[in-house]
N, C-alpha and C positions, 0 to 999 in steps of 0.2 A: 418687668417680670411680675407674674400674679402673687401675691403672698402665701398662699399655697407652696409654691416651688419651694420657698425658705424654710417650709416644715422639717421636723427630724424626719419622720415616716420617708418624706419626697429622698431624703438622703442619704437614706440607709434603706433604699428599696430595690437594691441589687446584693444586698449584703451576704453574706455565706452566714450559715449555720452554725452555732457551734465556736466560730472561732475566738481562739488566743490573742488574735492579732497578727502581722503581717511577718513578726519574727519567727513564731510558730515554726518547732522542729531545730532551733539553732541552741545550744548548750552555752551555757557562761559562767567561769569561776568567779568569786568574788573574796577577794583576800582581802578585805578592805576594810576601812574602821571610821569612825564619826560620821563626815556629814560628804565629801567630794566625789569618793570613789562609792559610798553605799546609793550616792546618787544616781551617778555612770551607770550602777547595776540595774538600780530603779528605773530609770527610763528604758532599757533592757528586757525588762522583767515586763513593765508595762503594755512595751509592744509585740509580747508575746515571747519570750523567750525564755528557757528554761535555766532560771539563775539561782544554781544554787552560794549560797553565802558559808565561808569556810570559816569557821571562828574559834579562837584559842579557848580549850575549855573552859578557861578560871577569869574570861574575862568575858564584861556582859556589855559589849558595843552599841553606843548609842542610847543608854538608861542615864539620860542628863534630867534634869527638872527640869520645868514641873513636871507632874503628872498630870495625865486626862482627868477630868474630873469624875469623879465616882469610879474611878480604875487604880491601880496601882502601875500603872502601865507609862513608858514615859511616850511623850509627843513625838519627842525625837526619832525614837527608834520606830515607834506604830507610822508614822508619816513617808520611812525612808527605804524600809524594808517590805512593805507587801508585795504582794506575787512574787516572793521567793522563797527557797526552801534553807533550813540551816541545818549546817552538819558540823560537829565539833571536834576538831582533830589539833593534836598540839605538832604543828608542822618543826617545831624544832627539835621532834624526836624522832628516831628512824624509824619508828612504824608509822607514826602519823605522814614523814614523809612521802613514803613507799606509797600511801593509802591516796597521800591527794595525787601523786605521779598517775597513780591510775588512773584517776577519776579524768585528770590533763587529758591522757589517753583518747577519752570519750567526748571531750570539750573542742567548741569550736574558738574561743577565746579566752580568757583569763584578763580580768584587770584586777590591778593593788594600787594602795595607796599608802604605801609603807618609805620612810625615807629610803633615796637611792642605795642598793646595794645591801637592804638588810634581805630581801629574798633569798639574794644571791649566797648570802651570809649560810642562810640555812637550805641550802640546799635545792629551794625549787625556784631557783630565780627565770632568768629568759633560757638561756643556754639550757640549764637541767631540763624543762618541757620541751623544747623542740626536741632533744634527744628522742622523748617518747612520743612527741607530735611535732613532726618537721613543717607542718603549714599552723601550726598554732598560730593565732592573734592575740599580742600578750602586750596589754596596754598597763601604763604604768603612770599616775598622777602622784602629784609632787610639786613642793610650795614653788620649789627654783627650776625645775629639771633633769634631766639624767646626766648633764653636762656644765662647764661654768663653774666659776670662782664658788657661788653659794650653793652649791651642789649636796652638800651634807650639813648646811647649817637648819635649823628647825625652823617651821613654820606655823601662825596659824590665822586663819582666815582675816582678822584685823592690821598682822603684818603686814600683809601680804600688800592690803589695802593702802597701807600705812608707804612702803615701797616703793608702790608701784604710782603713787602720785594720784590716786582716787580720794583719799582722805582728805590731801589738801586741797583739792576741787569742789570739795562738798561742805556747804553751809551756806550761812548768809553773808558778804559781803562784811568786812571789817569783821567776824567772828572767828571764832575756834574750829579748826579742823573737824568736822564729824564723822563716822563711821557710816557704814551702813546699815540699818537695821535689819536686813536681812543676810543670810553667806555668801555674801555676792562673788567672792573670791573662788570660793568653793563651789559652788553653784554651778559659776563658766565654766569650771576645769573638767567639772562633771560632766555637763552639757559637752563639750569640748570631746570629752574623753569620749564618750557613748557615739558622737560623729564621727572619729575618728577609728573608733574601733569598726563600725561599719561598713568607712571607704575601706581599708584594711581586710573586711570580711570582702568585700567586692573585689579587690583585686586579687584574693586569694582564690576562687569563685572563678577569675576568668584565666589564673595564670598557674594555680598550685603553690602559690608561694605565700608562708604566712609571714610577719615581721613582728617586730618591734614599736609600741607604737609609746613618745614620748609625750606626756602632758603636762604644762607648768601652770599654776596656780597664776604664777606674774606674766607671763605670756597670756594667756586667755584673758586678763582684766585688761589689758593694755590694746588687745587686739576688738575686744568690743567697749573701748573708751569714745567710742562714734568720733575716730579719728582725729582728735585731741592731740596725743604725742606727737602726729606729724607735725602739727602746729607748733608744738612747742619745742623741738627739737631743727627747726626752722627758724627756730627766734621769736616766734610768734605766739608765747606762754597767754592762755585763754586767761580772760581774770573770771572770778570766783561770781558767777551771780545769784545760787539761792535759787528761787524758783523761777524766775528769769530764762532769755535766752537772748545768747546776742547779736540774734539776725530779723526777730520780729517785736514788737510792741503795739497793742498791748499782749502780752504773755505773763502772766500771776495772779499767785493767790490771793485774793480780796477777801475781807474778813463782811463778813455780813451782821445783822443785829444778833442772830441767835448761830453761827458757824462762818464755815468758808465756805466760797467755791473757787475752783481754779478756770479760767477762761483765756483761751487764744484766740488772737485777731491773725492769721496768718494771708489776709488777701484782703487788698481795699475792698473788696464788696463787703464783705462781712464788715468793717469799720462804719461801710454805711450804713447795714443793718444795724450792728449796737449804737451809733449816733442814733438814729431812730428808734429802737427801742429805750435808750434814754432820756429821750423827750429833748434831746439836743440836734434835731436834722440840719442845721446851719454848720454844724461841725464837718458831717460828711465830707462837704467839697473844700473845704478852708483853709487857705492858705497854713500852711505848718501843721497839719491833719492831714491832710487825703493822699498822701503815699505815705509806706512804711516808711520809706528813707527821711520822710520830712517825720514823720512819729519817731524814730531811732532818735532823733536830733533830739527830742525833748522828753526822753524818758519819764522822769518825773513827773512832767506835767500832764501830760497823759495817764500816766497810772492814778495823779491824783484827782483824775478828772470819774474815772472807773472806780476808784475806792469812794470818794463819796455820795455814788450813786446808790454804788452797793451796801454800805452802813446803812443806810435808810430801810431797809429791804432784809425780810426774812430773805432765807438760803431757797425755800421755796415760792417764794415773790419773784426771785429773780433768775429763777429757774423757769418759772412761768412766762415771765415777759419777755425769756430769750429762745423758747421754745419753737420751731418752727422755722427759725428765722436764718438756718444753715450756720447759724454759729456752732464753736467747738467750746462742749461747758460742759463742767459737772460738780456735784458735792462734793467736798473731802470728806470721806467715810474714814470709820473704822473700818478694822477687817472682820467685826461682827455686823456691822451697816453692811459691806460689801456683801460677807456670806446669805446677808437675808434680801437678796437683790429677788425680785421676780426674773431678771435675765439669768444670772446662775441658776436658778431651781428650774428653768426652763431648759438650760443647757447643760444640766445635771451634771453641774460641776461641783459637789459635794456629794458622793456617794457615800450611802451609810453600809458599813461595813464591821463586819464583825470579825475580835478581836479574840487574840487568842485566850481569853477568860470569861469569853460571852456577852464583852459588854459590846453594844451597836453603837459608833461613831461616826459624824462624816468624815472622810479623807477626799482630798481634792485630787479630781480625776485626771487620766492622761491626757494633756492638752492640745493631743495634735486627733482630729476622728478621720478614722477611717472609712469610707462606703462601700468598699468590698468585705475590709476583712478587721470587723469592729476590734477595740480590743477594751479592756476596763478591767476595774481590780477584783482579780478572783480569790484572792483571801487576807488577811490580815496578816501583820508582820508575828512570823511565826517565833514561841520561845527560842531562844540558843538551844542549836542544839537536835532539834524536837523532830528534824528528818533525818536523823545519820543513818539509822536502820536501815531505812527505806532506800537513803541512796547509796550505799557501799553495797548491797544486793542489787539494784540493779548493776552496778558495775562490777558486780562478782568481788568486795572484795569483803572477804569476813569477817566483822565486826568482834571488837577481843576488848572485854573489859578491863581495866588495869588492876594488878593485884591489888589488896589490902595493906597498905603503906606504904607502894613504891613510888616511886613518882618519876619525870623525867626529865633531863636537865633546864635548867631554867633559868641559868646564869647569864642570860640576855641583857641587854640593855635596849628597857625602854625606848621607844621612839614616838616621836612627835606625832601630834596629829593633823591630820591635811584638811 
């Protein structure tokens, strides 16, 4: 193919006008708090759909440190919540409930991420909305499930990890369990939940029927563990390699004079090419070299053959020398080295975006593009609160300030975060 073809213009040159994205026209509640379900909404929200975010007045979801810089704004909540609208309704009082009932009304799904059965607790749980929408799609994430022994016990995203046997799989070799550094728990479930609420709109779509749709925090990390637990639940417990992998070598991180790179040898051509690119070509064909299976056999020795090539060598020397050569390589960046890639600014995957105080930040864009029906983020994560007008008038239902000292009950008991 020409290089041309590969341009943005080439592929987004059928594009519609105008558009939200491909969700355009589909309504979504979001009863949801921290990082799983505000997610689920987010990708939602991203691909066009109208997600409003239903939040307890007195609580300000998602205001974790740090802050942006030059903002008072936190990361968390600017990163989780744009392209949606918030409305602030205290769902544990009967007017708040009555108010989001309606809004259900109007909605084509609803996801929460509140422990099992606190919904239900106050009123607008699965059962209460189908009442007022019998094809509702009403998804529900959570550390365990809607079902199971650990069914009400708390969760939070490191548990989960901790659980579910991803903890002990991660680090180097004779070390300490490590975490993830990102919510990888939360993350899937989101991810997880937003696919699921979909098929669910699709079957609802071809049949009229809406359901119940269950998402577990430990189900989603076990499910994209790149089938791991079958193995070890066969007898066959993977051991802990680090950056490693135990079906090719060479695969890791090499420390260079001034950084690392990471590089995989995944197919003896490529072992010939970095023989040759390290001034080693005898290596190529050589007995206990030239198949993976005979490299498997001597891990070490192999690795130590790639690490002392690489010490000798800036990160860019040897980025150089293996350029071209169909090997699989690259720096270990930050995620400030990352963000300043010429490939992201080209694939305008930081869009700057402005915030509900005026300040312009990047926020990293929807990951999946569209060529009919673009979508991208049309506003910043709005205050709490800051569309309730707006949206109980479009759903007719009348906005009623609370008197001068009353309040509403609020003898709740806290619940965890997903």
């Amino acid at each position: 193919m020409r290089d041309q073809d590969f341009g943005e213009q080439a592929f987004y040159r059928e594009a519609r006008g105008g558009s939200r994205g491909p969700l355009e026209g589909v309504r979504v509640l979001g009863v949801t708090k921290v990082w799983s379900g505000p997610l689920a909404t987010c990708v939602l929200a991203d691909l066009g759909a109208d997600v409003i975010s239903v939040e307890l007045p007195e609580k300000r979801d998602g205001q974790v440190p740090p802050v942006i810089p030059g903002t008072e704004l936190s990361w968390f909540r600017e990163s989780v919540h744009r392209n949606k609208r918030s409305v602030a309704l205290d769902l544990r009082a009967d007017e708040g409930r009555a108010r989001f009932l309606r809004l259900v009304s109007t909605a084509d799904m609803v996801v929460e991420n509140y422990r099992p059965g606190t919904l239900a607790e106050w009123g607008i749980g699965y059962d209460d909305c189908r009442r007022v929408r019998p094809d509702i799609v009403f998804v529900s994430v959570s550390g365990w499930g809607q079902y199971g022994p650990k069914t009400r016990e708390p969760a939070y995203d490191p548990v989960v990890q901790a659980a579910g046997g991803w903890m002990a799989q991660n680090g180097l070799p004779g070390g300490s369990p490590v975490r993830a550094p990102t919510f990888l728990a939360d993350e899937l479930a989101g991810l997880h939940a937003a696919i699921g609420g979909l098929a669910a709109l699709s079957h609802r779509d071809r049949t009229g029927e809406g359901q119940h749709v269950d998402v577990s925090m430990l189900d989603s990390l076990l499910f994209s563990s790149s089938g791991l637990p079958t193995l070890a639940a066969t007898g066959a417990p993977p051991p802990r390699l680090g950056n490693e992998t135990d079906f090719v070598v060479p695969s890791n991180v090499y420390a260079c004079s001034d950084g690392h790179v990471y590089l995989a040898v995944a197919l003896n051509k490529h072992w010939r090419a970095l023989a040759e690119a390290m001034g080693r070509p005898e290596l190529a064909r050589a007995p206990g070299y030239r198949t993976n299976e005979e490299r498997l056999a001597d891990r070490d020795g192999i690795n130590g053959i790639v690490a002392d090539w690489c010490s000798a060598r800036t990160v860019r020397e040897v980025l150089s020398e293996l350029s071209g050569r169909g090997l699989v390589v690259s720096a270990v960046r930050t995620f400030a080295e990352a963000a300043a890639d010429p490939h992201v600014a080209a694939r305008r995957t930081l869009v700057p975006t402005r915030l509900s105080d005026g300040t312009v930040v990047p926020l990293v864009a929807p990951p999946a593009r569209f060529s009919r029906t673009p979508t991208g983020i049309r506003r910043g994560a709005p205050a709490p609160g800051a569309d309730t007008a707006e949206v109980l008038a479009e759903a007719a239902v009348p906005e009623r300030r609370p008197r001068p000292g009353k309040t509403d009950r609020a003898d709740h008991a806290d619940h965890q975060a997903n």
